[in-house]
C-alpha positions in Angstrom: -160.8 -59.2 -108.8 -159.7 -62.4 -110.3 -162.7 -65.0 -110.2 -162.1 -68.4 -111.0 -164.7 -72.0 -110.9 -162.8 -75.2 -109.7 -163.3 -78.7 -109.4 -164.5 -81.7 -111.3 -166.2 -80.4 -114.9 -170.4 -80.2 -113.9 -169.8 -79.4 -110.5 -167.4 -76.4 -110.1 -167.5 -74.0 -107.4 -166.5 -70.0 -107.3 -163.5 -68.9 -106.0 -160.9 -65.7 -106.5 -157.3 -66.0 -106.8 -156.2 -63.5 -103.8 -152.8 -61.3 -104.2 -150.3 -64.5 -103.9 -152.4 -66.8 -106.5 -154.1 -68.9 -104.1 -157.5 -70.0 -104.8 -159.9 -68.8 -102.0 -163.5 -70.7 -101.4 -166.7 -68.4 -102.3 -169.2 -70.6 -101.8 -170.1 -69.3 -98.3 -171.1 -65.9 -100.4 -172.1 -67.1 -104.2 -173.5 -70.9 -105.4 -171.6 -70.1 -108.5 -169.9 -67.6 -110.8 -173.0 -67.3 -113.0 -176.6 -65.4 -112.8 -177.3 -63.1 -109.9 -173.6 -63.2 -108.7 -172.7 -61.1 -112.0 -175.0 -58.7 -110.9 -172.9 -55.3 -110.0 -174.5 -55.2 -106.4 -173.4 -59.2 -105.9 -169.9 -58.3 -108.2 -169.3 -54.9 -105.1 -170.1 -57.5 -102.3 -167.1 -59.9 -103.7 -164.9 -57.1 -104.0 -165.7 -55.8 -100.6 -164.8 -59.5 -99.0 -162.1 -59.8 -96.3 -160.4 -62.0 -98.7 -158.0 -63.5 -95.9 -161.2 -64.7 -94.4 -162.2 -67.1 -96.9 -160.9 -70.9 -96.8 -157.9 -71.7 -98.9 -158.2 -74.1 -101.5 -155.9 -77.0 -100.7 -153.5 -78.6 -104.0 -154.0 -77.9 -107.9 -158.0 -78.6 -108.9 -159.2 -78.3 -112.2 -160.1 -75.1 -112.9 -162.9 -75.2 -114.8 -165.0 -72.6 -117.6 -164.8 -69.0 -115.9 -168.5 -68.7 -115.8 -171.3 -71.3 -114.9 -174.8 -71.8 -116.7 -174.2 -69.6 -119.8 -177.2 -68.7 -121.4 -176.3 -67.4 -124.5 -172.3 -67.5 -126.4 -172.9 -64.9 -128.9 -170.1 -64.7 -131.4 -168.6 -61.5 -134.0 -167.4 -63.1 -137.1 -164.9 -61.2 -139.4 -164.6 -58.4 -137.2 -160.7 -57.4 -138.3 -159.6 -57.1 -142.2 -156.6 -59.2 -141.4 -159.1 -62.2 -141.1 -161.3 -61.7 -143.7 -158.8 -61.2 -146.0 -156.9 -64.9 -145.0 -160.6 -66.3 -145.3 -160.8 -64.7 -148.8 -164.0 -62.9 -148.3 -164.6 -59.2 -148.2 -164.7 -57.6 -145.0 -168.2 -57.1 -143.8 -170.3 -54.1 -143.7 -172.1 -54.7 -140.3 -171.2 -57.4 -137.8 -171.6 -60.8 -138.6 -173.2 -62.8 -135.7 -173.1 -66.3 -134.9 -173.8 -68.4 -132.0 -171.8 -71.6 -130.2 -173.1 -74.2 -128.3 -172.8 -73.7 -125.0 -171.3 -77.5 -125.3 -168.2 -75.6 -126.4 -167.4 -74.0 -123.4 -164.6 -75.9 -121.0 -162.0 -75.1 -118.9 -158.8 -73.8 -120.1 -156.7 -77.4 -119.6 -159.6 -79.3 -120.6 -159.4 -81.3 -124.3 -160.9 -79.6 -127.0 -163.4 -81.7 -128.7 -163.2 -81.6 -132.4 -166.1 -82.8 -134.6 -165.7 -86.3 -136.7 -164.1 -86.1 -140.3 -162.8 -82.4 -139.0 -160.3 -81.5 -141.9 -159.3 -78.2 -141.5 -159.7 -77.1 -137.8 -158.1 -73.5 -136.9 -158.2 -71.8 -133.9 -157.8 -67.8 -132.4 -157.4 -66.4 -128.8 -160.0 -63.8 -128.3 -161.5 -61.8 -125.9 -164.5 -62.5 -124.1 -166.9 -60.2 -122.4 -169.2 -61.9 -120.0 -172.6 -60.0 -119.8 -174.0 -59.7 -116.0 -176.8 -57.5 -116.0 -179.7 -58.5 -118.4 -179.8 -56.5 -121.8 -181.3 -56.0 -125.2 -181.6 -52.8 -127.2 -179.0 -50.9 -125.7 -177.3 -48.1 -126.3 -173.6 -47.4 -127.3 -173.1 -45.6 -124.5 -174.5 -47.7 -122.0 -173.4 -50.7 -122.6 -170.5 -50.9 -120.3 -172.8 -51.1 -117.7 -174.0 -54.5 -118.4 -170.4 -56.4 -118.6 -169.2 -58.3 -115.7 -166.1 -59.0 -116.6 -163.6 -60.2 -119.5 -162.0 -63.6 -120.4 -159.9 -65.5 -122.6 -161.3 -67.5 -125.1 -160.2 -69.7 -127.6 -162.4 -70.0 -130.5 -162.1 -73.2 -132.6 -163.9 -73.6 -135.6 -163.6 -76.3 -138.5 -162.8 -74.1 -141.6 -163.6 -76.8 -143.8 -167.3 -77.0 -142.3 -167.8 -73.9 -142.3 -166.5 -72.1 -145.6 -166.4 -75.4 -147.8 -169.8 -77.0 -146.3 -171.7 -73.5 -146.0 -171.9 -73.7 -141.9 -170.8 -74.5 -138.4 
């Protein structure tokens, strides 16, 4: 299930893209792609959809971030020895976490914003795991359970900012 927000940035609505890449409507069975509709019971009720049922979206809308009202965009720094090494730091012995602002996050044809006097801005595609069901403390083993779903992200940071002027 490919699940997709569209329209103008602020006020996007769900939809899926059904087997021939049209956008279909969900706004009859979620507000949004965010909160309770990442929930696995809400997530089964989307897949179980007559898909052919729900209204076509007409032309080419924005399509806007994948996921609506993000809490929290929890970040893993230096988590491959290819990167460290370009940064020229050692590669870390546990996970180095850092957040974004939840500012950062826009659609994929959106512009980027970069911050004033930006010198040395570098970006990588990663992957992102959006978290559905509530967690904290969890085990290894369980924590499939708790992601909805993955996504593209690219990350831009100012390298200058943050290895030269000690932070984001």
């Amino acid at each position: 299930m490919r699940l997709v927000r569209y329209g103008e940035a602020g006020r996007e609505r769900p939809a899926l893209l059904d087997a021939e890449d049209c956008l279909r409507d969900l706004s009859g069975l979620v507000p949004d792609i965010a909160g309770a509709a990442l929930l696995p019971d809400s997530l089964a009720r989307l897949r179980a959809a007559d898909v052919t049922a729900l209204p076509r979206v007409e032309g080419s809308p924005r399509i806007g971030p994948c996921v609506g009202a993000v809490g929290k965009f929890v970040c893993v720094g230096l988590n491959y020895s290819d990167h460290a090494a370009e940064s020229g730091l050692p590669v870390p012995t546990e996970p180095v976490l850092f957040m974004k602002a939840t500012s950062a996050v826009c659609g994929p044809y959106d512009a980027v914003e970069i911050p004033r006097g930006a010198e040395k801005t570098d970006w990588e595609v990663e992957l992102g795991v959006v978290i559905g069901t509530p967690a904290k403390y969890v085990e290894e083993a369980n924590a499939l359970a708790h992601v909805a779903g993955y996504c593209v992200v690219n990350d831009v940071s100012e390298r200058a900012f943050q290895i030269e002027r000690g932070g984001q």
